[in-house]
Backbone as JSON Lines, residues from 0, in Angstrom:
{"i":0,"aa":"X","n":[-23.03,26.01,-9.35],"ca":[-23.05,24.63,-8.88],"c":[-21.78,24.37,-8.06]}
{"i":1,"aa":"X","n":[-21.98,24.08,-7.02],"ca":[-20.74,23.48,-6.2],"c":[-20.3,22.23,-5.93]}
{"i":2,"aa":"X","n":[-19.92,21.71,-6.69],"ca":[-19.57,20.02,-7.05],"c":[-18.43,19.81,-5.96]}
{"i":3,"aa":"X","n":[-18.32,18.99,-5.26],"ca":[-16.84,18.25,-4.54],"c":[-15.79,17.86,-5.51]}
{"i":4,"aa":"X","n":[-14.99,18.42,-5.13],"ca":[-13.52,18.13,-6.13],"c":[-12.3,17.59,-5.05]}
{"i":5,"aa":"X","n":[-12.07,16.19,-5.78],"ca":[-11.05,15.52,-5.33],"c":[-10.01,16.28,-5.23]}
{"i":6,"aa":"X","n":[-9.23,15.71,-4.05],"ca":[-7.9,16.7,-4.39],"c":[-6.78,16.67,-5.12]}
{"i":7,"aa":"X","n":[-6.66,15.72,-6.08],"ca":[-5.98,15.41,-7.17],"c":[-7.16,16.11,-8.79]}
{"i":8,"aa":"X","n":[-8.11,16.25,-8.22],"ca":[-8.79,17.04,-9.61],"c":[-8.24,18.26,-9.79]}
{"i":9,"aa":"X","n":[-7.42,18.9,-8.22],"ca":[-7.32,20.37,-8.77],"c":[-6.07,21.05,-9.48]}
{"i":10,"aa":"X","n":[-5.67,19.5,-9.48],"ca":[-4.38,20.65,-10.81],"c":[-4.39,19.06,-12.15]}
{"i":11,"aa":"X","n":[-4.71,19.77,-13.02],"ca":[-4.94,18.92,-14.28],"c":[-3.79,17.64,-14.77]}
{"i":12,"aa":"X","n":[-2.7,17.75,-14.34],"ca":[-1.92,16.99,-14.72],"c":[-1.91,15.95,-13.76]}
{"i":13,"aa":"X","n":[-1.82,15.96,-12.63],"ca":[-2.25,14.91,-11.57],"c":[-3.45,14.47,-11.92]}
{"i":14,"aa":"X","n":[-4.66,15.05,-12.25],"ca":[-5.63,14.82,-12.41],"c":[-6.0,13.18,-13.41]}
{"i":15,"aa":"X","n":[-4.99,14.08,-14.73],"ca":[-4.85,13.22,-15.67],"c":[-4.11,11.79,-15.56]}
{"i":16,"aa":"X","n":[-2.87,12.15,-14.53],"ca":[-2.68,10.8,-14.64],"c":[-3.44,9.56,-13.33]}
{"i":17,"aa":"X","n":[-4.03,10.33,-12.55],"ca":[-4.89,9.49,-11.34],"c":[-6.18,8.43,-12.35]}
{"i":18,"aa":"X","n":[-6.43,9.47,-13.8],"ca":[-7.55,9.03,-14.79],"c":[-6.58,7.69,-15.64]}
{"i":19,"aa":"X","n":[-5.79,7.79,-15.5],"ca":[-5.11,6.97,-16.4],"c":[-4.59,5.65,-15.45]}
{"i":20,"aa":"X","n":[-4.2,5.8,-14.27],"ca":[-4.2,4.71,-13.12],"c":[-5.67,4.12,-12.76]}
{"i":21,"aa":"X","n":[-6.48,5.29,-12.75],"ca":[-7.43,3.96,-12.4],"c":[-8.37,3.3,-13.11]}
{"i":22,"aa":"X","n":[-8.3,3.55,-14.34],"ca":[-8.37,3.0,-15.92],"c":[-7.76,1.43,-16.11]}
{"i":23,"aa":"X","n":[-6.28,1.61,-15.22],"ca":[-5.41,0.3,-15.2],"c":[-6.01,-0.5,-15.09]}
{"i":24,"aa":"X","n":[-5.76,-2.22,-15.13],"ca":[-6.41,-3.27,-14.67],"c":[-5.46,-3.45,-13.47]}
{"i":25,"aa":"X","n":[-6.11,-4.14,-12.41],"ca":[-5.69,-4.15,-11.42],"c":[-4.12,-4.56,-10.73]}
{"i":26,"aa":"X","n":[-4.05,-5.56,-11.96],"ca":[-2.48,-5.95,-11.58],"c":[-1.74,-5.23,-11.81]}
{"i":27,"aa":"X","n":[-1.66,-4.32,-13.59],"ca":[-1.01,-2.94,-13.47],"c":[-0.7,-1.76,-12.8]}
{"i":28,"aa":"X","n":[-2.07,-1.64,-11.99],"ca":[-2.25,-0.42,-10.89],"c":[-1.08,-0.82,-9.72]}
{"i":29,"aa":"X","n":[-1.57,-1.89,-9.32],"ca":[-0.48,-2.87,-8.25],"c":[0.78,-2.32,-8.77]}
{"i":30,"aa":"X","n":[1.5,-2.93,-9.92],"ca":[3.13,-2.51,-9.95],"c":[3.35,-1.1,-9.67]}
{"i":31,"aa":"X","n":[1.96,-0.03,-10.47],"ca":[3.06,0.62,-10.58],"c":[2.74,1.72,-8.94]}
{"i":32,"aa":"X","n":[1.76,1.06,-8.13],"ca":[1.66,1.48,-6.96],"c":[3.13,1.27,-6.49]}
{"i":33,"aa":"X","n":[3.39,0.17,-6.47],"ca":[4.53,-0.12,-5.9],"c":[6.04,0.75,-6.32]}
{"i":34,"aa":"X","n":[6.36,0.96,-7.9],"ca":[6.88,1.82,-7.75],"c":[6.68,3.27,-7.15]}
{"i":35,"aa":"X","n":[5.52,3.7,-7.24],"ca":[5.32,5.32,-6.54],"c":[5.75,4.55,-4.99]}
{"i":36,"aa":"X","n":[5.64,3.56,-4.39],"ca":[6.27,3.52,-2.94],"c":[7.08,3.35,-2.64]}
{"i":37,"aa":"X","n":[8.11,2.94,-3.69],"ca":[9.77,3.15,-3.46],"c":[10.4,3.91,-4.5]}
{"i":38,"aa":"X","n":[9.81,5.01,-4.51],"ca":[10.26,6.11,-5.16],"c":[10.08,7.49,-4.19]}
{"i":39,"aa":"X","n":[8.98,7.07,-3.58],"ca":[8.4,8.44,-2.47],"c":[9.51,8.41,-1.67]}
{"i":40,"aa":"X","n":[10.32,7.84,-0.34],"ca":[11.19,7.99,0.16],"c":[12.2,8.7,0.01]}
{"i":41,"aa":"X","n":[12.47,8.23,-1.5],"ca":[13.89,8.88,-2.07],"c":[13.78,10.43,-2.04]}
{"i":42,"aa":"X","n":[12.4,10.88,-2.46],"ca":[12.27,11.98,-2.77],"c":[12.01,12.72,-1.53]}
{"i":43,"aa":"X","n":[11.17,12.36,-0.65],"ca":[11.08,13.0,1.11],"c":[12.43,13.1,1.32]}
{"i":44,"aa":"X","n":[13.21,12.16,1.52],"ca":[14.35,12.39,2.08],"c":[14.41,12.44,4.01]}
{"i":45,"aa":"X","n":[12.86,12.5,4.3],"ca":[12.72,12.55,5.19],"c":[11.6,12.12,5.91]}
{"i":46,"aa":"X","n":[11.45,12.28,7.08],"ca":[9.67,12.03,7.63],"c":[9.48,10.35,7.26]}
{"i":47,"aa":"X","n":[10.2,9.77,7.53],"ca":[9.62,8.15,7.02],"c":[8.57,7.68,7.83]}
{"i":48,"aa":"X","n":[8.63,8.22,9.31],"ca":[7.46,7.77,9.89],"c":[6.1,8.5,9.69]}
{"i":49,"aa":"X","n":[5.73,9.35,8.74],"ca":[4.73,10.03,8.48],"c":[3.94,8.64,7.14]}
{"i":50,"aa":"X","n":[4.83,8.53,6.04],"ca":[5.11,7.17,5.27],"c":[4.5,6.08,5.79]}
{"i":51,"aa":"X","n":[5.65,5.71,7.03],"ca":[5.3,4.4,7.47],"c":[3.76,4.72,8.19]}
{"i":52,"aa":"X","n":[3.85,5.71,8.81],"ca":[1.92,5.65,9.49],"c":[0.9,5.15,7.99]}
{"i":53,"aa":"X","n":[0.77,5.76,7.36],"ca":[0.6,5.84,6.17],"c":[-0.21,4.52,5.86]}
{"i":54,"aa":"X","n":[0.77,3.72,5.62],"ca":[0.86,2.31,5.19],"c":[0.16,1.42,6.53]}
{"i":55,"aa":"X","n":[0.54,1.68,8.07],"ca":[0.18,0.81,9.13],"c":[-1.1,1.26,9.44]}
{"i":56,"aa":"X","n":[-1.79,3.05,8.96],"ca":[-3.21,3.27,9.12],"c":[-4.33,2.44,8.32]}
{"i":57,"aa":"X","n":[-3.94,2.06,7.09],"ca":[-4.54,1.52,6.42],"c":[-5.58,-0.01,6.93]}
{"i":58,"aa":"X","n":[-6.97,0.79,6.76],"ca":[-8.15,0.04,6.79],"c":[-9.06,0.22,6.27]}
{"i":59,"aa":"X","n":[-9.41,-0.73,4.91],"ca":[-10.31,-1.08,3.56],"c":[-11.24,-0.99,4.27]}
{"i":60,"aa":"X","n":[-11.38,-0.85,5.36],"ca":[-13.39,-0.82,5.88],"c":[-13.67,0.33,5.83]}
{"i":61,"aa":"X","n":[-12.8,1.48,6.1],"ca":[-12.58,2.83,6.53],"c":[-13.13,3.41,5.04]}
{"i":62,"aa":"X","n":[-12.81,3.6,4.05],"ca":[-12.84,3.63,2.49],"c":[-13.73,3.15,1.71]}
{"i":63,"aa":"X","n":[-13.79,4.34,0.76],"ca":[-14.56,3.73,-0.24],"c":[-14.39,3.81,-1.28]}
{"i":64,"aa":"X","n":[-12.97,5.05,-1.29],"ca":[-12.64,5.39,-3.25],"c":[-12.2,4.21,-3.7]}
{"i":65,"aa":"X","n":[-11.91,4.2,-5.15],"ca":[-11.83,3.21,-6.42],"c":[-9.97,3.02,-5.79]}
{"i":66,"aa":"X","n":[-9.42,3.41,-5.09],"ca":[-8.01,3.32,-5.06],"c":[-7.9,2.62,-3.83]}
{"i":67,"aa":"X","n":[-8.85,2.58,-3.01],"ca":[-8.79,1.86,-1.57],"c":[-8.85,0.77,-1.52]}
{"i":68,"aa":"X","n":[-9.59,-0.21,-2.44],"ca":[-9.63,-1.63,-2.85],"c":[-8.19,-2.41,-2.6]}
{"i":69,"aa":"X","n":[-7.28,-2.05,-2.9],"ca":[-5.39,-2.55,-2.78],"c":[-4.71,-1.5,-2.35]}
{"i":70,"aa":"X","n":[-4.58,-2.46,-1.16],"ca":[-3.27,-1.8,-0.03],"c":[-1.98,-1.12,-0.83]}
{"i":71,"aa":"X","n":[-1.54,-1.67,-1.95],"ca":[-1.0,-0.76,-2.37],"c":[-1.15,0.63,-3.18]}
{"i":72,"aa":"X","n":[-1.99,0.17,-3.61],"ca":[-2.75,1.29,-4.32],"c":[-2.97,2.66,-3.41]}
{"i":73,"aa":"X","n":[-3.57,2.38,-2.44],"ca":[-4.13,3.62,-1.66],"c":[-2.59,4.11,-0.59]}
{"i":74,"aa":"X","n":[-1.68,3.1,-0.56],"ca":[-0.72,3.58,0.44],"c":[0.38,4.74,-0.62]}
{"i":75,"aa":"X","n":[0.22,4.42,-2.24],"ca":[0.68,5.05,-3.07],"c":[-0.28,6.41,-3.05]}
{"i":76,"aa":"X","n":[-1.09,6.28,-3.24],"ca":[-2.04,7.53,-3.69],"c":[-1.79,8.8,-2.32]}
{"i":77,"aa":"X","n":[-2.23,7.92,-1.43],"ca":[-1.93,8.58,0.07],"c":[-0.73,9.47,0.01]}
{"i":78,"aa":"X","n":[0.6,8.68,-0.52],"ca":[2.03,8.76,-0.84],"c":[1.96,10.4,-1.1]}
{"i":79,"aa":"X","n":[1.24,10.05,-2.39],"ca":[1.56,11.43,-3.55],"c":[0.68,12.54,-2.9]}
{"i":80,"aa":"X","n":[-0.31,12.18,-1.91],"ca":[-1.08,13.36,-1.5],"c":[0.09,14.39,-0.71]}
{"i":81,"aa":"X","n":[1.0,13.36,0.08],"ca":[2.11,13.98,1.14],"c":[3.21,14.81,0.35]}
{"i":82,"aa":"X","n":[3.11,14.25,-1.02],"ca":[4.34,15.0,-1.53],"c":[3.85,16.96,-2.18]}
{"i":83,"aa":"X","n":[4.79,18.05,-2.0],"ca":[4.88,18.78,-2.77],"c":[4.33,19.33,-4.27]}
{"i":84,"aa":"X","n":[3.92,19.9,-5.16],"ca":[3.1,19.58,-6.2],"c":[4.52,19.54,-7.04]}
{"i":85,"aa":"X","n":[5.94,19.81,-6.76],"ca":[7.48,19.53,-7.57],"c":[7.79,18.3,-7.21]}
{"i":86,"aa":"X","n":[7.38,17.88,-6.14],"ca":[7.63,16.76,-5.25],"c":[7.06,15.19,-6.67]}
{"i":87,"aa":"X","n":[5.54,15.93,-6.36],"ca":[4.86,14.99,-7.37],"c":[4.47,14.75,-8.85]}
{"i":88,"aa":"X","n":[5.06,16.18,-9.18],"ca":[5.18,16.04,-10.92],"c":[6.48,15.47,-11.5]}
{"i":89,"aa":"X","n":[7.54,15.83,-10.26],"ca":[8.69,15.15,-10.79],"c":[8.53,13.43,-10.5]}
{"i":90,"aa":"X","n":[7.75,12.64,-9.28],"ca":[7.09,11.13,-9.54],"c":[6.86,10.87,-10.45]}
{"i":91,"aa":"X","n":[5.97,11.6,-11.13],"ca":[4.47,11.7,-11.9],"c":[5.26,11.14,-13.64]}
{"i":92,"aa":"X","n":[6.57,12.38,-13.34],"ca":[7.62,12.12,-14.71],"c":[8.26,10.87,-14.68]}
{"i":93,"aa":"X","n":[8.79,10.13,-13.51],"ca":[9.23,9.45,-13.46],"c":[8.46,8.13,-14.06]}
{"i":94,"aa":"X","n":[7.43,8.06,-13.38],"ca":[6.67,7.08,-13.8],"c":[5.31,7.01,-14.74]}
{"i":95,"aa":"X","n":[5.66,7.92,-15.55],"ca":[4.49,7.75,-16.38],"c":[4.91,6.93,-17.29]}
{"i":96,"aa":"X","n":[5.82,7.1,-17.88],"ca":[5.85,5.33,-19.01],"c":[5.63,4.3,-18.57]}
{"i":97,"aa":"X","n":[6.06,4.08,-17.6],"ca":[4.81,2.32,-16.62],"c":[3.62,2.77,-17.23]}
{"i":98,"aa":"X","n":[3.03,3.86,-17.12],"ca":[1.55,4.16,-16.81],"c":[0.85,3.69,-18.39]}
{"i":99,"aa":"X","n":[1.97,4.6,-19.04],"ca":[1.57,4.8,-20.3],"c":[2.04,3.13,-20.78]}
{"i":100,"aa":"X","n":[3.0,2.87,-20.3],"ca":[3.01,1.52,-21.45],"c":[1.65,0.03,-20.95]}
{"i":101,"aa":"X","n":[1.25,0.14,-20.02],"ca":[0.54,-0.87,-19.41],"c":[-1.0,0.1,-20.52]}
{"i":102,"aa":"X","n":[-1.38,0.93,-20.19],"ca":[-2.46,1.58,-21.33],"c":[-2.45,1.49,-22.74]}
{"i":103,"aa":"X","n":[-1.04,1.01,-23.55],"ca":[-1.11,0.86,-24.09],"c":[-1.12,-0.85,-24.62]}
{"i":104,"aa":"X","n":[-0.68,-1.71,-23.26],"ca":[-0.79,-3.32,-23.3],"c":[-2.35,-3.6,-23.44]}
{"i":105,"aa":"X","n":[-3.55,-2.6,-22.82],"ca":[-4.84,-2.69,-22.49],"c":[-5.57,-2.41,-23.51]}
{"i":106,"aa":"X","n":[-4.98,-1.62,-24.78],"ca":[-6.02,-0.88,-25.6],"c":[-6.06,-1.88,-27.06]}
């Protein structure tokens, strides 16, 4: 069977936490979009206009995943696609207690 696999399905720990963001309720997803977007910079160090395209390409008509709904949301997700897989597990570390503590405000 040849199923389509997202490209965050193919390494399990990204996987897991993309399952756990979009689980969030929406206002949660929002913050902690926002931190993955002022956190990505720090970590590029570079290329801001690859970033800033990023954010100014953005058009909800264009889309249809569950992350495209909020501009921030998808300009984050987009974010982490650009980063490194060290790039994005070290994010991933950074901000998983947002992740985890808003999952646990929900349950």
């Amino acid at each position: 069977m040849n199923k389509y696999v997202r490209w965050y399905d193919k390494d399990k720990y990204l996987s897991a936490f993309m399952r756990l963001l979009e689980d969030l309720d929406p206002q949660a997803q929002c913050e902690v979009a926002v931190d993955i977007i002022l956190k990505v910079p720090k970590i590029i160090e570079k290329d801001y206009e690859k970033f800033v395209k990023i954010i100014a390409d953005y058009n909800p008509r264009e889309f249809q995943r569950w992350y495209d709904k909020n501009p921030n949301l998808h300009a984050a997700v987009e974010a982490l696609r650009e980063l490194n897989e060290t790039q994005r597990e070290n994010l991933i570390n950074q901000i998983s207690d947002i992740v985890l503590k808003h999952t646990e405000n929900t349950q």
